[in-house]
N, C-alpha and C positions, 0 to 999 in steps of 0.2 A: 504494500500500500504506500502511497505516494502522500505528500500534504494538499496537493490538491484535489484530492478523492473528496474532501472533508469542506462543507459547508462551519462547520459548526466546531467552535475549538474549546474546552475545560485547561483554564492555567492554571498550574499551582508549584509550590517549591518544596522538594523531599526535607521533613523534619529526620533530625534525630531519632525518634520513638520509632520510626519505619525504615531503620536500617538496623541490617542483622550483624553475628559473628564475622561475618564476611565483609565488612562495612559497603557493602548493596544491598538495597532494596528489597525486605523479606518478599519470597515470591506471591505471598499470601494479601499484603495488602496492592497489589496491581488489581487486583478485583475490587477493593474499596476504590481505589481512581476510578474505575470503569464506574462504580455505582454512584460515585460524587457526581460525575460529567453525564449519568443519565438525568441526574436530581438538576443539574442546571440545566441542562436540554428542554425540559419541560418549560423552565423558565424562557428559553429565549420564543419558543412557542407563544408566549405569552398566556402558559395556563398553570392557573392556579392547581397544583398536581389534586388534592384531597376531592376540592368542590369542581373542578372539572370530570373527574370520575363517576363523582355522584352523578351528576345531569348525565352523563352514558352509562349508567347502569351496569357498572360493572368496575375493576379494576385488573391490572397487568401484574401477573405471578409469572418470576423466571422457571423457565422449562430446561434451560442449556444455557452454562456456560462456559466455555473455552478457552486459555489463555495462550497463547506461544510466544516462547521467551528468543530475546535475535538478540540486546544486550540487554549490559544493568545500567541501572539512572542510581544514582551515588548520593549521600546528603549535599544538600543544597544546593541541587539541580535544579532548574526552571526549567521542567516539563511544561507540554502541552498535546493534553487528550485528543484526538479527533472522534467524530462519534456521526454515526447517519444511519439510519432507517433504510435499509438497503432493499428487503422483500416485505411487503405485507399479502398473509395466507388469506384461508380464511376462517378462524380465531387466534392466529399467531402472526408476527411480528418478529422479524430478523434484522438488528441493530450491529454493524461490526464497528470496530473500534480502532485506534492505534495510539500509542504513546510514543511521541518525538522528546528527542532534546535536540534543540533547534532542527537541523532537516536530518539527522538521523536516527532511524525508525528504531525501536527499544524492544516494543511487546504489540504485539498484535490479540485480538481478543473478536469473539461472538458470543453475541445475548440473542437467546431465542425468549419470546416471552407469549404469553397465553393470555388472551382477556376474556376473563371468566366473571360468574357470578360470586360476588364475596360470600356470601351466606354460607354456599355449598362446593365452591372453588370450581364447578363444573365450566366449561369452556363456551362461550357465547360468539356469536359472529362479530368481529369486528365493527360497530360501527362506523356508518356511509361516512357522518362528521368528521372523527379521529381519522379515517382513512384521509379524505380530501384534506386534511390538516395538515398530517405529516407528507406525502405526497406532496401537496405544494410548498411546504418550505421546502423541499431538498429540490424541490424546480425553484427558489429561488423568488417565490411570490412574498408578497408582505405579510403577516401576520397578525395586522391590527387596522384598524378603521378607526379614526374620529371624526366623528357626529358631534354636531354643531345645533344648537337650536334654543328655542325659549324653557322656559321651565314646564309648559304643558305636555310639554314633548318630553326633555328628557328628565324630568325632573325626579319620576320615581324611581330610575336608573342611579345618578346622580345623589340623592339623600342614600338612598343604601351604604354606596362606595363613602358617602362618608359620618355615615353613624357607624360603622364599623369600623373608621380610621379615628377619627377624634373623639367620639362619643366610646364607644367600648374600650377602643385600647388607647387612645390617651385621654380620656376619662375628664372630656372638656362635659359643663352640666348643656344638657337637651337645650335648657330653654336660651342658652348661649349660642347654639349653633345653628339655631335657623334664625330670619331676619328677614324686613321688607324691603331688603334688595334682591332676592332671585327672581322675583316675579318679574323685575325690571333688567335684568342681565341676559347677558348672552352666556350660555352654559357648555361644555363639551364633554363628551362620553367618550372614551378611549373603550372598542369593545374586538375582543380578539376574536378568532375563527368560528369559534362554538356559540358564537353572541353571547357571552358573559362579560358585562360590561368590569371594567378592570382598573379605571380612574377616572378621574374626572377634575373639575376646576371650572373658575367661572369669569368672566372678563363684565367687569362694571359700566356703567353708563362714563362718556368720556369727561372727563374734570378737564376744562381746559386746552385740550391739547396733550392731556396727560392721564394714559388705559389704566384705571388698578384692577390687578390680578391678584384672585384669591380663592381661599377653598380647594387650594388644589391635593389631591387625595391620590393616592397610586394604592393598591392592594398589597398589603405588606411581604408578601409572596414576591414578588415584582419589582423589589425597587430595586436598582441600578441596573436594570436589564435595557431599560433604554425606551420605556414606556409613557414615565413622566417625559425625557427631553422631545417625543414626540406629542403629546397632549400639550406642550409649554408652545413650541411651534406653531399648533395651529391657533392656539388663542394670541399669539403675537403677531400671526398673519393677520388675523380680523385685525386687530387692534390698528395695523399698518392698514390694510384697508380703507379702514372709514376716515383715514387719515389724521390719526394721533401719532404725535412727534417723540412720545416717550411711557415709556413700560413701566409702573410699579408696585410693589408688593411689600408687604410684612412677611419677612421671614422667619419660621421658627429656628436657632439657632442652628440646630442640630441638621438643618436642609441647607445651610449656605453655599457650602461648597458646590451644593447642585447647584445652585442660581448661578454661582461666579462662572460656573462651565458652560452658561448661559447667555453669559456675556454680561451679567449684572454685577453692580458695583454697591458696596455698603455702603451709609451716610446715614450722619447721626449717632445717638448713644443706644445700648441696648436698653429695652423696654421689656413689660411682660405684658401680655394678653391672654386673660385664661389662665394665667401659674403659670405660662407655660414663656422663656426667656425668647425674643425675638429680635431683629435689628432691619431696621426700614433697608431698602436696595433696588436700585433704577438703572433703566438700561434707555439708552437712544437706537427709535425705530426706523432710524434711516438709511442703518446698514444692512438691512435684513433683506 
């Protein structure tokens, strides 16, 4: 196997704890690589692995797996997995694999895996969805749609993604989180292959010459995959659209560095909104 066989790359650096007597790579954990890089695979899908399973009615049990050994990757090596969906049967699924350090090939590997009923682990036809899912990404198609609209539209989509982000897990109170500005906003739904919508965020009435952006919520499943910087996009396109000069938001602190890779600049002192610590940041919509 070659590096350009492989859509789809898992990085990561050999620790200490995963190297044997032989100071290489016990041969045992090149099967956890292979299982970490399916666990991000799901992610770059853009599906949430638990509650995407549920809505197909089923979940994926290994049936085979194979490793072949060509060399060893050493402590603190910068490996990188490749991984692609090679055969889909009809209830099984054929994933092969490979480990580089830089362009050469380490270990090569096959996952055969069964999508069956969890109750009774018995074997179910693949779903048409997951088929067309995986399928089109290894052709290369997108992964996610964002939808754009008022709150009648997507509004019930949008409250979900985010009473499960601020409301449950950071435990902002109810009557804080909603407000009579959605009715008046342009909203966006980040919604992947299986239409599970997967984040969202909201672009304000313009102040000026100047878009505030807010509410913006990714699936915690999801974040750094590259789901928010594309939900961030399309509400800075509208924003340039209607013709507003400049972008801004309240950030929570712990998101900044996402906005800076955004192009956005801090200004000001940090504040808190909610408990929760933030720092104002603005970008100019003329370079976009």
């Amino acid at each position: 196997m070659k590096r350009q066989d492989f859509r789809f790359f898992h990085r990561l650096r050999v620790r200490w704890a995963e190297v044997d007597m032989q100071k290489i790579v016990f041969n045992a954990h090149y099967l956890m690589y292979f299982d970490t890089a399916v666990a991000d695979y799901w992610r770059v899908l853009a599906m949430p692995y638990e509650e995407a399973m549920h809505l197909l009615g089923g979940d994926l049990y290994v049936k085979k797996a194979t490793v072949e050994f060509h060399a060893s990757a050493r402590m603190d090596d910068r490996i990188e997995v490749g991984l692609k969906c090679n055969r889909i049967g009809n209830s099984s699924m054929q994933f092969l694999g490979a480990i580089f350090r830089d362009n050469e090939l380490l270990i090569t590997c096959e996952l055969v895996y069964v999508f069956a009923d969890p109750a009774t682990q018995t074997s179910k036809p693949v779903p048409t969805l997951l088929r067309e899912v995986l399928l089109g990404y290894e052709a290369g198609e997108p992964v996610l749609q964002v939808r754009t609209g008022n709150w009648a539209e997507l509004g019930e989509a949008a409250a979900r993604i985010r009473t499960e982000v601020f409301v449950e897990e950071q435990r902002v109170p109810k009557e804080m989180e909603w407000d009579e500005v959605d009715p008046q906003a342009l909203h966006a739904v980040a919604y992947n292959r299986l239409g599970q919508a997967v984040a969202t965020g909201r672009l304000l009435p313009s102040r000026e010459g100047v878009a505030w952006i807010g509410r913006v919520a990714v699936n915690r499943v999801l974040r750094g995959t590259g789901v928010g910087r594309e939900l961030m996009q399309c509400l800075l396109q509208a924003a340039r659209r209607r013709g507003d000069r400049e972008a801004a938001l309240h950030a929570q602190r712990s998101a900044e560095a996402f906005y800076l890779g955004l192009g956005f600049e801090a200004r000001g002192s940090e504040f808190e909104e909610v408990g929760i610590p933030h720092i104002e940041m603005a970008r100019s919509l003329t370079a976009i």
